[in-house]
KOLGU-369031 format. One line per field, with one value per residue: residue in three letters; y negated, z, x negated of N, C-alpha, C, O, CB in turn. Coordinates in steps of 0.02 Angstrom, whole numbers. Last residue first. Glycine has a CB too. Layout:
REM KOLGU-369031
res = (ALA|...)
nY = (Y|...)
nZ = (Z|...)
nX = (X|...)
caY = (Y|...)
caZ = (Z|...)
caX = (X|...)
cY = (Y|...)
cZ = (Z|...)
cX = (X|...)
oY = (Y|...)
oZ = (Z|...)
oX = (X|...)
cbY = (Y|...)
cbZ = (Z|...)
cbX = (X|...)
This chain:
REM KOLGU-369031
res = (UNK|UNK|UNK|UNK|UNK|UNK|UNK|UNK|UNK|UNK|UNK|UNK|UNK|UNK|UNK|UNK|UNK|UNK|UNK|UNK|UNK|UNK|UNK|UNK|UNK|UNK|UNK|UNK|UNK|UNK|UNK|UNK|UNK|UNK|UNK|UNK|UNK|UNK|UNK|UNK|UNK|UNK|UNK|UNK|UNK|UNK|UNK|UNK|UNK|UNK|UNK|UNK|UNK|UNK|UNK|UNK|UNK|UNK|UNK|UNK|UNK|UNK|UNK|UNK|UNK|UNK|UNK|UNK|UNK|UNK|UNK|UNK|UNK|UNK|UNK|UNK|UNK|UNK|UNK|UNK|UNK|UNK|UNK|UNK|UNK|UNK|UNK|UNK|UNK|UNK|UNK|UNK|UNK|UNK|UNK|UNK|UNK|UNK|UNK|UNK|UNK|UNK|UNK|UNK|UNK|UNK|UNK|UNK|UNK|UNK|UNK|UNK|UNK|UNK|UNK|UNK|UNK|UNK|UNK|UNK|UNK|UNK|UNK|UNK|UNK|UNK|UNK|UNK|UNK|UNK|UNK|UNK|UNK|UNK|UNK|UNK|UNK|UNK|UNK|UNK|UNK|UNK|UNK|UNK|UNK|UNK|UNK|UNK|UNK|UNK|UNK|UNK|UNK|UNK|UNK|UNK)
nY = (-3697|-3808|-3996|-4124|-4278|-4443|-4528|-4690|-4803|-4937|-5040|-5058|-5065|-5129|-5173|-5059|-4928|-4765|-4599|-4437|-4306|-4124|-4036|-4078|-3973|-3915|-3853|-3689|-3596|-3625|-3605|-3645|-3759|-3904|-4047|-4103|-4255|-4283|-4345|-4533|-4654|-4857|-4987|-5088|-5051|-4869|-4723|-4562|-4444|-4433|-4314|-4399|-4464|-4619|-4677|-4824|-4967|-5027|-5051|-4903|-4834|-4674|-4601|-4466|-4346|-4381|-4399|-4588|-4641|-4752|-4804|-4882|-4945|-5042|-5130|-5173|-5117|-5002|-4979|-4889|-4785|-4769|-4945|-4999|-5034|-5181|-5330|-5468|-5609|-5786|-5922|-6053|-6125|-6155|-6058|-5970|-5916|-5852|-5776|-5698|-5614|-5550|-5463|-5397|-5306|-5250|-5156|-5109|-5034|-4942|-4871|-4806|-4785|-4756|-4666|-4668|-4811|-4923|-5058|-5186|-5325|-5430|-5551|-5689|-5810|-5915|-5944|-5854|-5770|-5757|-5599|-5502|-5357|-5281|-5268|-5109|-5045|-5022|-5120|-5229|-5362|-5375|-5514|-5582|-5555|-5636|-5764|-5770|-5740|-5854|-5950|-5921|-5936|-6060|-6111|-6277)
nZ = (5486|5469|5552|5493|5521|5496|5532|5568|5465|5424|5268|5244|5279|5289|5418|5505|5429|5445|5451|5465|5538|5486|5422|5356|5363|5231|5266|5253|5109|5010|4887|4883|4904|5042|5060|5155|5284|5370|5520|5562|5653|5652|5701|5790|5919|5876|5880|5824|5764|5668|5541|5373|5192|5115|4970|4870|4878|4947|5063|5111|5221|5296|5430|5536|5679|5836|5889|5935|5952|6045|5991|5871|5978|6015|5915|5825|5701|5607|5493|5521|5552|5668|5727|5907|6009|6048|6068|6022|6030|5970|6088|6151|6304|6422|6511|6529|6407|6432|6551|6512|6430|6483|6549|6464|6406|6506|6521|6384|6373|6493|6419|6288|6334|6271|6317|6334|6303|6210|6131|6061|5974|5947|5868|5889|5790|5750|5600|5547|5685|5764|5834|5904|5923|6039|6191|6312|6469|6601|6686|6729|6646|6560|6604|6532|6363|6386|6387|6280|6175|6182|6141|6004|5945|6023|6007|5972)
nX = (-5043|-5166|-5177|-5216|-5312|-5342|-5479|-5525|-5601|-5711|-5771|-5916|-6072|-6189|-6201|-6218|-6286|-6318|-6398|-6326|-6377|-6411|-6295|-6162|-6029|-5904|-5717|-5682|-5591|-5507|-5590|-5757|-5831|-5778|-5841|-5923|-5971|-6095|-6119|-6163|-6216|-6216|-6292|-6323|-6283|-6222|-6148|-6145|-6059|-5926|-5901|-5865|-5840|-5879|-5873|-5942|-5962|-6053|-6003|-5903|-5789|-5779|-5689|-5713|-5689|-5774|-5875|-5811|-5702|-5748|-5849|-5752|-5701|-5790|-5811|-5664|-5592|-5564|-5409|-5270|-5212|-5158|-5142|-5181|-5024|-4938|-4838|-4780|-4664|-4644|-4634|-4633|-4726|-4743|-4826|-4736|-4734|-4848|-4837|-4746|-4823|-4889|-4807|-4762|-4849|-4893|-4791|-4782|-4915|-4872|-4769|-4854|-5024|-5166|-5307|-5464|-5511|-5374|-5297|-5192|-5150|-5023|-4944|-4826|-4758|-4726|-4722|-4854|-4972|-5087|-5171|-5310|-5358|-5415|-5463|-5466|-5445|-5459|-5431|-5495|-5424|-5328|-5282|-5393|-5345|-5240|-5285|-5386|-5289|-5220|-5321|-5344|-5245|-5130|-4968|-4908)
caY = (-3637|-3780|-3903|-4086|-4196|-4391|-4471|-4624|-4791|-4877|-5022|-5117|-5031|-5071|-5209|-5104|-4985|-4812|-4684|-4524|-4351|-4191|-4025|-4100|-4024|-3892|-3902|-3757|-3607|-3593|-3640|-3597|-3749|-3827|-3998|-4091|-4167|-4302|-4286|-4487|-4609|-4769|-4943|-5106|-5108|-4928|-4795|-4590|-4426|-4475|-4331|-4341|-4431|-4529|-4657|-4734|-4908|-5005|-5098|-4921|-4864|-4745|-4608|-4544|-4376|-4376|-4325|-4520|-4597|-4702|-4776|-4828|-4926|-5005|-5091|-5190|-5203|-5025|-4996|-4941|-4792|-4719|-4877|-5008|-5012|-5120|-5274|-5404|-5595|-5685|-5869|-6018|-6104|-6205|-6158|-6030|-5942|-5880|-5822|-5745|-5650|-5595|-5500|-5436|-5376|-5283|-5191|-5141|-5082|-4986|-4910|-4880|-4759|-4811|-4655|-4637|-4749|-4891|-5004|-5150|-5237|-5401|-5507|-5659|-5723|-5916|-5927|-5908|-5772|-5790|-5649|-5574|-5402|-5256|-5288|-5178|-5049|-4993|-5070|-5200|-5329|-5318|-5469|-5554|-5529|-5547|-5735|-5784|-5704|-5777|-5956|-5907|-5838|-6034|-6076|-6207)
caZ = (5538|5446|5581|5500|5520|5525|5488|5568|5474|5453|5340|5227|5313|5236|5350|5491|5449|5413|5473|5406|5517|5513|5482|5348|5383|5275|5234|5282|5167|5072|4907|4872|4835|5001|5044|5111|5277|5320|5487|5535|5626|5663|5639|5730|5883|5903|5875|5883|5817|5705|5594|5423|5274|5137|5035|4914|4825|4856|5024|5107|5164|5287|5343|5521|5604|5778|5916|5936|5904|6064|6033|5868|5934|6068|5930|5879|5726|5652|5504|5534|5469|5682|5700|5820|5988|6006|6082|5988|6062|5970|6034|6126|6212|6385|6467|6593|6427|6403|6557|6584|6429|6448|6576|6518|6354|6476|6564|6385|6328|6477|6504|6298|6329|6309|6274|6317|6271|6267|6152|6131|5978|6014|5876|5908|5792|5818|5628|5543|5649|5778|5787|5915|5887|5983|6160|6277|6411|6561|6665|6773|6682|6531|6612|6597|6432|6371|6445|6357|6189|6185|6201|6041|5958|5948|6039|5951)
caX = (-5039|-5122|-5193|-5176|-5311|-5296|-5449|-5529|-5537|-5703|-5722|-5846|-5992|-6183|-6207|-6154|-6309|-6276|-6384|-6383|-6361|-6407|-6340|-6225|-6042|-5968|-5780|-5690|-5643|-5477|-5536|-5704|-5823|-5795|-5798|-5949|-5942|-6064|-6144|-6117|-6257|-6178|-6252|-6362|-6260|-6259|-6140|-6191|-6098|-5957|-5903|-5871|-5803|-5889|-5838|-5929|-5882|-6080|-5990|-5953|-5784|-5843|-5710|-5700|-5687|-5697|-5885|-5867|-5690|-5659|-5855|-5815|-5652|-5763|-5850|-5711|-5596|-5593|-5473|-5299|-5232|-5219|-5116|-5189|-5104|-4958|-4895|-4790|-4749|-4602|-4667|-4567|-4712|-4697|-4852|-4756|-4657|-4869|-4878|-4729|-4764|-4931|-4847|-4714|-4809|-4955|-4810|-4719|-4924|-4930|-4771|-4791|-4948|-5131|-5259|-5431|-5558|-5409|-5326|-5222|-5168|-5085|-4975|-4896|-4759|-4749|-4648|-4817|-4921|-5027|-5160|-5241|-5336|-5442|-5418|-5514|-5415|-5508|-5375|-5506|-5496|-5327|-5227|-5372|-5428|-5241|-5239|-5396|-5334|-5188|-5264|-5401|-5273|-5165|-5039|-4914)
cY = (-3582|-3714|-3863|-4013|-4158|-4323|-4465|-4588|-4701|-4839|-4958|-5100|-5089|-5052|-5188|-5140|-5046|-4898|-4733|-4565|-4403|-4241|-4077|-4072|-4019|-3967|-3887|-3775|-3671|-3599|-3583|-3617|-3703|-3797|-3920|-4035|-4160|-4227|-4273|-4413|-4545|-4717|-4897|-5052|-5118|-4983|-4812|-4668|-4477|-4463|-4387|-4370|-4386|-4523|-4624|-4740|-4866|-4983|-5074|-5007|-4913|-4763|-4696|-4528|-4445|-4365|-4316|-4452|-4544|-4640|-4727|-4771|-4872|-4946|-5041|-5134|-5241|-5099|-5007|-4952|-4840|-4728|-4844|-4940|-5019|-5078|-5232|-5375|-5495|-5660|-5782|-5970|-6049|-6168|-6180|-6074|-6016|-5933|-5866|-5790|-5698|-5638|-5578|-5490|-5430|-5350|-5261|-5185|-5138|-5045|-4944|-4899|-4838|-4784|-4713|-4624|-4707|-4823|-4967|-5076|-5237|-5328|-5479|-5603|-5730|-5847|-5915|-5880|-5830|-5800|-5671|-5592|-5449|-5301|-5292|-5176|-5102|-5000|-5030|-5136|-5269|-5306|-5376|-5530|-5511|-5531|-5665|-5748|-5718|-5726|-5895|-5922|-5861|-5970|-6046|-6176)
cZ = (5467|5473|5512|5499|5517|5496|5507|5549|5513|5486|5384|5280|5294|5225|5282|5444|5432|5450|5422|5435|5474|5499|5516|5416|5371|5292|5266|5236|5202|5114|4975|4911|4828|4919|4994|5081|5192|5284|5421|5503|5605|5633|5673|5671|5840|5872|5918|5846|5861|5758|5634|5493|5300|5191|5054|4953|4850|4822|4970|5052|5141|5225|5339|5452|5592|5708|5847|5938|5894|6031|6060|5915|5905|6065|5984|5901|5765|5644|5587|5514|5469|5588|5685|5800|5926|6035|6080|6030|6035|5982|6044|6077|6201|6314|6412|6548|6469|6406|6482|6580|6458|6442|6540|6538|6395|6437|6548|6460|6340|6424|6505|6383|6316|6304|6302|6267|6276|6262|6206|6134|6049|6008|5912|5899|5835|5821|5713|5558|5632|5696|5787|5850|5906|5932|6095|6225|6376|6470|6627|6762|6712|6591|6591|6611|6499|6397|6442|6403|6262|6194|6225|6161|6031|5981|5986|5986)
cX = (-5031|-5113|-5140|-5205|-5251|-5316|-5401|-5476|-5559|-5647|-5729|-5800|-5950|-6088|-6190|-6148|-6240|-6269|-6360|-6347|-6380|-6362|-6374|-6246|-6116|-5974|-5861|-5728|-5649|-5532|-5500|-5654|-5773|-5783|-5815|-5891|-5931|-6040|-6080|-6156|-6183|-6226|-6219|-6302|-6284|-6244|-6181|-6159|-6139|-5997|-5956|-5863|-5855|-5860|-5873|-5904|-5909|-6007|-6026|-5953|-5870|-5832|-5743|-5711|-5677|-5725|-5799|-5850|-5769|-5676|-5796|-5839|-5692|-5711|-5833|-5752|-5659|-5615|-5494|-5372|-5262|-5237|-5167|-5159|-5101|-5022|-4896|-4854|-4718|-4681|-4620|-4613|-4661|-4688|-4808|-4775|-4707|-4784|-4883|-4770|-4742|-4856|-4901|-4757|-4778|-4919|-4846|-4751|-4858|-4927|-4807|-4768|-4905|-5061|-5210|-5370|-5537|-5461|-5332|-5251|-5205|-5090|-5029|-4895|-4821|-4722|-4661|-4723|-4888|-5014|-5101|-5246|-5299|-5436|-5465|-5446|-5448|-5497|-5411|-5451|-5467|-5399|-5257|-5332|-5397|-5291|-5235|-5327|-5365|-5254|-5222|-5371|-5336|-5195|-5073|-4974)
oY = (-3521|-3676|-3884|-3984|-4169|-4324|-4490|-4617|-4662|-4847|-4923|-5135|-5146|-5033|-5222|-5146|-5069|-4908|-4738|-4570|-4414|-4233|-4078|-4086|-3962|-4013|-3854|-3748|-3714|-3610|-3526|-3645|-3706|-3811|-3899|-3976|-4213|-4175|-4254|-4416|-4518|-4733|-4909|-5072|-5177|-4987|-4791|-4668|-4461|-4472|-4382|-4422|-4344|-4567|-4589|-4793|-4861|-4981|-5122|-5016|-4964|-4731|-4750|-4478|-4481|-4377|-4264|-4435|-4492|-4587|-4674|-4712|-4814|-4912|-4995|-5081|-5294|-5129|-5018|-4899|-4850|-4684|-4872|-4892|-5035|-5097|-5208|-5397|-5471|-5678|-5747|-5993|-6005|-6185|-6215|-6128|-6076|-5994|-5913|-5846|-5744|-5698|-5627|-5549|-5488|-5409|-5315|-5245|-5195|-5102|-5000|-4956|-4897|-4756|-4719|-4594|-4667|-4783|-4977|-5034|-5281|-5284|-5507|-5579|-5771|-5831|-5907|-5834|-5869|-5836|-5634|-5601|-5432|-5306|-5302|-5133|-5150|-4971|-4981|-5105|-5267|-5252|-5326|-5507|-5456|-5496|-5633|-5707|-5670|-5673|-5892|-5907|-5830|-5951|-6019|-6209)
oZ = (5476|5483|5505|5459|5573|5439|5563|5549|5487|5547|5358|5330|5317|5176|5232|5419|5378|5503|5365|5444|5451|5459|5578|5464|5372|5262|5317|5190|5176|5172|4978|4964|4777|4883|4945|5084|5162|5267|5436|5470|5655|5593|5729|5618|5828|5821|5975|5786|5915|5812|5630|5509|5266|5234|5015|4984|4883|4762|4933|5010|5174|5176|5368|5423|5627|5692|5823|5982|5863|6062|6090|5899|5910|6110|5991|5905|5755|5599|5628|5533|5416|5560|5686|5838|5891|6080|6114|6023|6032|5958|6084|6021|6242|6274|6365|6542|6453|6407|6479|6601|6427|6455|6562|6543|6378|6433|6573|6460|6320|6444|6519|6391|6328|6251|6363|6213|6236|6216|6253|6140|6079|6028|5908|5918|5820|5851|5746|5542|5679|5658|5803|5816|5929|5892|6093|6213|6413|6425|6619|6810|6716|6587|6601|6664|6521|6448|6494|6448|6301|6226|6280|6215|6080|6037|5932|5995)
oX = (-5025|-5160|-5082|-5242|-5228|-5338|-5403|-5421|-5599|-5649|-5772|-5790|-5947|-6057|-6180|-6091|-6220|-6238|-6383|-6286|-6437|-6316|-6369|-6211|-6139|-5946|-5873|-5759|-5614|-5513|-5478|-5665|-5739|-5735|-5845|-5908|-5931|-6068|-6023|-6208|-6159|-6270|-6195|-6278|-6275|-6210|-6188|-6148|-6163|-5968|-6017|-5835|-5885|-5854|-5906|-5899|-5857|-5995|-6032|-5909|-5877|-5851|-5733|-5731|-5642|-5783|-5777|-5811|-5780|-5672|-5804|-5848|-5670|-5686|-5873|-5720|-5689|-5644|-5450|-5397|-5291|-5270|-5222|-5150|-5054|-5060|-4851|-4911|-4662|-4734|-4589|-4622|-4651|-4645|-4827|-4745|-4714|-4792|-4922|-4755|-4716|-4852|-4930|-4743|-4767|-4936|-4831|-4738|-4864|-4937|-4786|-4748|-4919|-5051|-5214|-5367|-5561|-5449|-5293|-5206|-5237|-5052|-5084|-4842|-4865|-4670|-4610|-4685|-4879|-5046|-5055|-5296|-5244|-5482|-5525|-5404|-5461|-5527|-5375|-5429|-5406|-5429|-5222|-5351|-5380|-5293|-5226|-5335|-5368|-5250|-5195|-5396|-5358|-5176|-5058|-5025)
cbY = (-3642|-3785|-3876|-4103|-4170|-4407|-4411|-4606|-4802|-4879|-5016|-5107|-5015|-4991|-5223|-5144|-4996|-4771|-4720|-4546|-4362|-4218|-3984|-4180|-4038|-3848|-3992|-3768|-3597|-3517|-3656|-3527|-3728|-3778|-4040|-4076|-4150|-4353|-4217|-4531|-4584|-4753|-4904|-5077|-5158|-4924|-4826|-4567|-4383|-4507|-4278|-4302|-4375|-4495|-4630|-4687|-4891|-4917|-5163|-4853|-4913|-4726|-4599|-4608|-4348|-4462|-4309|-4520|-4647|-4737|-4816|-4864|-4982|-5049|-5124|-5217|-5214|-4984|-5060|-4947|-4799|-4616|-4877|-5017|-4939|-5146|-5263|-5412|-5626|-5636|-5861|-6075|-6069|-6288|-6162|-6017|-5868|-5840|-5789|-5713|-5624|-5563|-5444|-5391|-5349|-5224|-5151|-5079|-5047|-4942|-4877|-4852|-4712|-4888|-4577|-4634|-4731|-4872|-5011|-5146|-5199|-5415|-5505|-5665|-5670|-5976|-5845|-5942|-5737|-5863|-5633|-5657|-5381|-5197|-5348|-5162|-5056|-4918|-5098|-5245|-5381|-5316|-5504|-5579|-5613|-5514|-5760|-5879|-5709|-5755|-6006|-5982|-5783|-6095|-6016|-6201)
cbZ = (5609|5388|5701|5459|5577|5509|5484|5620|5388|5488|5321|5144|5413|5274|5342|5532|5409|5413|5499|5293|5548|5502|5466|5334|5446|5234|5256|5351|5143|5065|4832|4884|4801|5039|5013|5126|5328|5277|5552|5477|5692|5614|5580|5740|5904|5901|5886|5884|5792|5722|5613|5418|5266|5150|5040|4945|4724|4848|5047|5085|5178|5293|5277|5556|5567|5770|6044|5994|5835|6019|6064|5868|5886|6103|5941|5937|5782|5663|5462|5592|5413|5724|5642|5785|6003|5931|6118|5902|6198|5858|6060|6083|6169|6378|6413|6656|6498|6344|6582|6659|6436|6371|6599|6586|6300|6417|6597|6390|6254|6455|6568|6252|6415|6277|6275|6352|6289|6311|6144|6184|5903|6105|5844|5969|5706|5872|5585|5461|5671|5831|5729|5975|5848|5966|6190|6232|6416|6587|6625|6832|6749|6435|6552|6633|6461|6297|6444|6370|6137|6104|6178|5993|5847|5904|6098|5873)
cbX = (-4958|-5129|-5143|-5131|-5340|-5220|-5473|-5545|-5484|-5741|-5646|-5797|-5986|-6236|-6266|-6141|-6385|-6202|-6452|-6377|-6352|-6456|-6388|-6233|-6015|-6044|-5759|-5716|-5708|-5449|-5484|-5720|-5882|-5752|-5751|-6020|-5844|-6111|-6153|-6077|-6330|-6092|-6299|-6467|-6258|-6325|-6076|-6301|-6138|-5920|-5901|-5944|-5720|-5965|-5780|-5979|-5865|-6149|-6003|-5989|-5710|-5936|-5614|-5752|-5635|-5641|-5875|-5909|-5665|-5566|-5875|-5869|-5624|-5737|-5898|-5675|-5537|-5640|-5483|-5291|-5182|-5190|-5073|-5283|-5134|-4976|-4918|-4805|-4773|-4548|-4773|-4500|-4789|-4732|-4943|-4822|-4590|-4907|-4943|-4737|-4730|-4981|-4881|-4689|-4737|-5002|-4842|-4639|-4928|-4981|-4785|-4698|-4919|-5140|-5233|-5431|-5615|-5353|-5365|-5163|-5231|-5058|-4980|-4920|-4768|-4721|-4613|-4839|-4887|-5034|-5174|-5255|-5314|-5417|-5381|-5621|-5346|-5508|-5312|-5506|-5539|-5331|-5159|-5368|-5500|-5243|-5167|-5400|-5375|-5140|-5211|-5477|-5341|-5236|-5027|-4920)
């Protein structure tokens, strides 16, 4: 059986030099693989169906019979990898915190120690925007159970 850390070596390379970082392996019972795939822009399905062929061939070549899955992460997803933070600078996010708060706003700075978020603040009269914190507060990865970014819907 292949294990993540064997899928993950062959996905690396298959992913140098595409600008795309890999976000998740996991092998599945029943020789399911799973492969999220990213990118700081945007990854299309030509991309992700090229990327499956390919890992494909190579993984057939060492003899294993696996159902292989490649994706991006869903936009309800939690964040996995630090490179996933960096995609979503300048976005909305929401900060599951390990005390139980949430808070939502915008993502303005990731480092490897935390994030710095301007923490939005819903409005008291109904129909106005939310207000955003004029600064920011630092939030310290240690602090961060998860981090999912928002969806938005435009109301016309």
């Amino acid at each position: 059986m292949i294990s993540a850390e064997d899928v993950t070596t062959i996905v690396q390379r298959h992913l140098q030099n595409t600008g795309h970082f890999l976000v998740d392996v996991q092998v599945r019972p029943g020789n399911k693989v799973v492969v999220e795939v990213d990118d700081p822009g945007s990854i299309d399905l030509q991309q992700l169906a090229r990327l499956n062929r390919s890992v494909r061939e190579e993984i057939d070549a060492l003899g294993e019979d696996v159902e292989l899955q490649v994706s991006s992460p869903g936009m309800g997803r939690p964040f996995k990898v630090f490179q996933q933070y960096e995609k979503h600078l300048g976005r909305t996010v929401k900060v599951d915190l390990q005390d139980g708060r949430m808070l939502e706003g915008v993502l303005e700075s990731v480092s490897s120690s935390g994030l710095e978020l301007r923490i939005k603040h819903p409005s008291k009269v109904k129909g106005r925007p939310d207000k955003l914190d004029p600064d920011t507060t630092p939030i310290a990865f240690d602090d961060v159970r998860s981090t999912k970014a928002s969806i938005l819907f435009n109301r016309a």
